[in-house]
N, C-alpha and C positions, 0 to 999 in steps of 0.2 A: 504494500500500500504506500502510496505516494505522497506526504505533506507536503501541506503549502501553507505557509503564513500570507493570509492575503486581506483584503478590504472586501468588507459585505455591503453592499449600500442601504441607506435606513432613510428616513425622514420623506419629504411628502415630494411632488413635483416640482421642480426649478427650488427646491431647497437638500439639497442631499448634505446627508452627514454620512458618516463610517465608521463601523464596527471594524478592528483588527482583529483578524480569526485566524483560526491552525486548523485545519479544513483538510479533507479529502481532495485528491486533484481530482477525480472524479465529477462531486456533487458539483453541485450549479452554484452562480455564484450567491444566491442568497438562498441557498439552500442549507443542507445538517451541515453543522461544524460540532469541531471535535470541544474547543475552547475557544472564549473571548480572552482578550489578552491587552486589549484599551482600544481608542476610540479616537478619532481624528473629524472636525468639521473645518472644514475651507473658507466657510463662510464670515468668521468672525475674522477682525482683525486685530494683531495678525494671527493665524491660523491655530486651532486649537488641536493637539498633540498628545494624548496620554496613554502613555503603552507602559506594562508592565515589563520592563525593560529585562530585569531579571529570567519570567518567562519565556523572555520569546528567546536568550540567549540557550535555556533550557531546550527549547524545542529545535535551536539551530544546533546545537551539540547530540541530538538523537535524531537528527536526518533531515527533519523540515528544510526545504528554502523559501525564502520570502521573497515577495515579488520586486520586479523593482522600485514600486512607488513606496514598499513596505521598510523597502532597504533605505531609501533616503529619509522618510520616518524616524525610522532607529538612529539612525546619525542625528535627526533634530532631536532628539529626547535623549540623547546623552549613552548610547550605546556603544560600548568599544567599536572602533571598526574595523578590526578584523573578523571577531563573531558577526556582525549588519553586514560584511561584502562577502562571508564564503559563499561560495558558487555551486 
């Protein structure tokens, strides 16, 4: 089975926020996830950010990859960067 640390989208029309989830590559994107793991809106300024930073290094050291948008995330929320760019 394949993780993905990736962004669920949530909130209503022409206003999206996001969930940051550790997800099935499989399931859809706003589909079953495994965990929440924080939350990211675009909309505020400047941009609102909160990932449990600890977790998701958790899930990059048992296989997960995080997408790219996920990966520059973790750089703004204060994530080592070599755990936020394994490949």
């Amino acid at each position: 089975m394949a993780v993905h640390i990736r962004l669920r989208r949530t909130g209503t029309t022409r206003k999206p926020a996001y969930r940051v989830v550790v997800a099935d590559s499989r399931a859809a994107r706003d589909g079953k996830f495994i965990e929440v793991i924080g939350h990211y809106n675009p909309l505020t300024n400047p941009p609102t950010v909160k990932i449990q930073v600890e977790r998701a290094q958790e899930w990059i050291k048992k296989g997960a990859q995080p997408s790219n948008t996920v990966k520059n995330l973790l750089k703004r929320a204060g994530s080592a960067p070599a755990a936020a760019t394994k490949a």
